[in-house]
C-alpha angles and dihedrals in degrees: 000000000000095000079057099048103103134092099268117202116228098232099171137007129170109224099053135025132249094259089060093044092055097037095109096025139318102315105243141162120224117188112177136199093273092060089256129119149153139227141194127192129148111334095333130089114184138192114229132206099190133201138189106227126213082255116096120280101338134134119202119207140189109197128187107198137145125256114201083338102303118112118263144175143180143150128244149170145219129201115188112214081184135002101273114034117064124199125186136103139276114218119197101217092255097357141070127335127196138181113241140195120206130190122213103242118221 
């Protein structure tokens, strides 16, 4: 886990545009040496469990959060064509889905 451990900035996703992404606050991933993490984007804050998965390098997650205050889950990946750019996809259990690119920040 540890080449994942870092607060990653949403810099794309297709579903919605950067202006969403960034409504609350700059839209980010956090994953943290426990396996654990967190995320914001748009209205919705969510609560990871991250894995790294036998695919290299690429790191599962399921996450529980809250979306305009409503209760929400889903599941989601990364892969990391380098070190410090991250691409894969976020699904809302029975909603949207949309692929997402991330940027280790610094």
């Amino acid at each position: 886990m540890h080449d994942f451990v870092s607060r990653w900035q949403i810099t794309e996703m297709s579903e919605w545009d950067q202006d969403y992404v960034n409504l609350v606050e700059p839209g980010y991933f956090l994953f943290t040496n426990d396996n654990l993490g967190e995320f914001v984007f748009g209205a919705v804050q969510g609560w990871v469990d991250a894995r790294v998965s036998s695919r290299e390098p690429f790191l599962e997650y399921s996450w529980q959060g809250v979306n305009e205050g409503d209760e929400v889950c889903g599941r989601g990946w990364f892969r990391f064509p380098n070190p410090d750019t991250g691409e894969g996809m976020l699904f809302i259990h029975n909603g949207d889905e949309s692929s997402i690119v991330i940027c280790r920040e610094t």
